[in-house]
N, C-alpha and C positions, 0 to 999 in steps of 0.2 A: 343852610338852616338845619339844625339839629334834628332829627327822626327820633322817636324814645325805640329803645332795643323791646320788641317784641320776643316773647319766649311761647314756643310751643310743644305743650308737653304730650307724647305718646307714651302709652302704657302698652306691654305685652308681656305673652308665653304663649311658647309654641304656638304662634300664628303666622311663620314664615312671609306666606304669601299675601294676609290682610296687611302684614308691615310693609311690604315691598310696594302696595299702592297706595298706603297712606305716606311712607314716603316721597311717595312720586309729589302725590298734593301738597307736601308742602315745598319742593322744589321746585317745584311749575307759579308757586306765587312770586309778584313782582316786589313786594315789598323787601328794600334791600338790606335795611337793620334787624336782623331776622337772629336768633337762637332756634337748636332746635333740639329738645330734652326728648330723650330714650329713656324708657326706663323698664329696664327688659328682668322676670322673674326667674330667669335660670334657665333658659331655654336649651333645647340639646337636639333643635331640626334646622339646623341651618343657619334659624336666625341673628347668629351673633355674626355670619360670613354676612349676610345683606346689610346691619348694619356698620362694618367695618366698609365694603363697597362702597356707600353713600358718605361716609369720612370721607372719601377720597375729595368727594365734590364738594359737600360743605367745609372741609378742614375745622378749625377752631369755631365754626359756627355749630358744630354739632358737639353736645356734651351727651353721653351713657355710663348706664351701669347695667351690671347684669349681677345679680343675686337673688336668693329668696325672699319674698315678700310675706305678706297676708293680706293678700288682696289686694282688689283694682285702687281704694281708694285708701291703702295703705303708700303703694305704688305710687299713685297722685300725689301723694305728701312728700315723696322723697322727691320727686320732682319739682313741685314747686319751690322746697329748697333749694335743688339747685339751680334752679333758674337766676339770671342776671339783670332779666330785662327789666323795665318799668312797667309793661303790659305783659297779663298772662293770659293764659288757656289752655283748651284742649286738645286735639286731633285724633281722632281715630276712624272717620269716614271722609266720606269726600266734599271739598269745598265748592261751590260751585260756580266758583271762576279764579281765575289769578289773578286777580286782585280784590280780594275778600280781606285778605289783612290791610293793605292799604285804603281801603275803604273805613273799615271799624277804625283806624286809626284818626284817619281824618274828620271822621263826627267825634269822636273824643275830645280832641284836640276842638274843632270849633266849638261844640257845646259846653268844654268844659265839665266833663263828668267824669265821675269815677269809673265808667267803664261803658262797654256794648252790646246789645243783644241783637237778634232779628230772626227772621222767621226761619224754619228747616222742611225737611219733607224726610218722612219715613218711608223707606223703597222695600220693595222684593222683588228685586234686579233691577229691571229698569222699569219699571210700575209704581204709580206712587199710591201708596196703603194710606197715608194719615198726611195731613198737610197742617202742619203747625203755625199755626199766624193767632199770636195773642195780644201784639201789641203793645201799649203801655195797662198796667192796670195796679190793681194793688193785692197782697198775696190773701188779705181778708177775705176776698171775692174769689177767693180759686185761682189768680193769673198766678202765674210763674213763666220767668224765661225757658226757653230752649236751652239746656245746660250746654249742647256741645257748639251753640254761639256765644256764650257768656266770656268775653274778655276783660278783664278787670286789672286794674292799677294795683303795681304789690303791697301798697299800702294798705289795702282791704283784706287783707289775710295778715295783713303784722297785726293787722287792728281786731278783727274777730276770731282769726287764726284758722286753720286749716278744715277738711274730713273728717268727721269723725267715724273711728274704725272700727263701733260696735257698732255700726247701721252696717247689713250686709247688701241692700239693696238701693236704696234712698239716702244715703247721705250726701247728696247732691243738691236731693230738695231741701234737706236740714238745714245744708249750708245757706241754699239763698233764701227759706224763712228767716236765719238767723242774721243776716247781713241787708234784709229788705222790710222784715217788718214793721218797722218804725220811720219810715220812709227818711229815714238818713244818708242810703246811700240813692244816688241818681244816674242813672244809666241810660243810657242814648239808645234810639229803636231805627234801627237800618230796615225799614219797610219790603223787604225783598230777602229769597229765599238766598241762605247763607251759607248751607248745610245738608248733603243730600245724606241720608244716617240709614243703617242697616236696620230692618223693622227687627232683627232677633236678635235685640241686644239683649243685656241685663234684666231689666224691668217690663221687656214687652215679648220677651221670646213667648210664653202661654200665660194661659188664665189664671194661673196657682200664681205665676211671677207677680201677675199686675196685682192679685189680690195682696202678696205678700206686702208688694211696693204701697199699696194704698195701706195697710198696716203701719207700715214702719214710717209713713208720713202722717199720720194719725197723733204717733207718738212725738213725731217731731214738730207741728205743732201744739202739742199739750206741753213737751220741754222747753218750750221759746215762748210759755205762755199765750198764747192767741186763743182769744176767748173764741169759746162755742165753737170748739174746734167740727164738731160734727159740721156745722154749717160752711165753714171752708170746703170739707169733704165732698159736700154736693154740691159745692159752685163749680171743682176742680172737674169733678168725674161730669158734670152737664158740657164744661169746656171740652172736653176730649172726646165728646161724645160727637161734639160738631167739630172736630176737626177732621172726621171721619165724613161728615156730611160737605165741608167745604172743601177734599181735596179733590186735584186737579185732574 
């Protein structure tokens, strides 16, 4: 029985050692139709030796590049091109088990959707800060998926098309106001944590970030049209606010 090739895309610079155990996670999953997209900005500490090591194990399963970029979600775009699979995504923290893509795959495939989400946890080490679980909802109301569960069919990026590279912060959330507001596409909810994510990323490392990020998600839905955007704004930041109160 056919498996669709999943593609899993990492982004980096100079982060040696965050590559070396995000590749571990995806080594360590069972799923066996696996790609797995590097997509390195020029790095000059090592990390082009880690990824060449891990060739050794993946062979033809692992495609990279290494050049200059203009950002993570410049980065994201060269990767999703090169991806092969039928399913895409992300990796850049840890999974939280091996078999997390054959999992997403399998509700796909039963329900028949364009794609997966499910719940993550924001860590500082081994401490969980924020505990994301939002379920199914609609993005009028403030839900949004967890982006680093979000697997999708490459269909939906031929069809709305990629990042956009003047969001410095948010265009993640652009992307799935722009691909969920009109509830066209349908995405399956794996009830269980998927995703264990570094709490000092992009959008949550301080207070200026998140404010920046709630800025430039403001804008994003006033560009995609979603009326009374303000009112989005406070269903979203009430959501966040209890994920803080519901973590484990």
């Amino acid at each position: 029985m056919h498996k669709p090739r999943v593609s899993i895309i990492t982004t980096t610079y100079n982060e040696r050692e965050n590559l070396k155990k995000t590749m571990e996670q995806v080594l360590q999953q069972d799923y066996e139709n696996l790609e797995y997209i590097i997509v390195d900005g020029g790095s000059v500490d090592g990390t082009l030796e880690e990824i060449k090591e891990a060739e050794k194990e993946l062979g033809e399963r692992l495609r990279w590049i290494s050049e200059p970029d203009s950002g993570i979600y410049d980065a994201l775009n060269k990767g999703l091109q090169m991806a092969t699979g039928e399913i895409l995504g992300c990796c850049f923290d840890r999974f939280a088990g091996s078999d997390v893509i054959s999992k997403m795959v399998e509700i796909i495939e039963k329900e028949g959707t364009d794609g997966v989400h499910g719940d993550l946890c924001y860590m500082d080490g081994e401490h969980i800060v924020r505990h994301w679980h939002q379920g199914q909802g609609r993005i009028r109301y403030g839900w949004m998926p967890g982006h680093p569960t979000l697997y999708l069919h490459r269909e939906i990026y031929e069809a709305f098309g990629y990042y956009k590279t003047d969001y410095r912060i948010s265009a993640d959330y652009e992307f799935m106001i722009r691909i969920l507001k009109d509830d066209k596409v349908k995405l399956s909810y794996l009830p269980e944590v998927l995703v264990y994510m570094d709490h000092g990323g992009t959008s949550t490392r301080s207070l200026g970030a998140y404010l920046a990020g709630m800025k430039e998600g403001h804008r994003a839905l006033k560009e995609n049209g979603v009326k009374a955007a303000w009112f989005t704004d406070l269903c979203r930041t009430l959501r966040v606010l209890a994920q803080f109160v519901k973590k484990e």
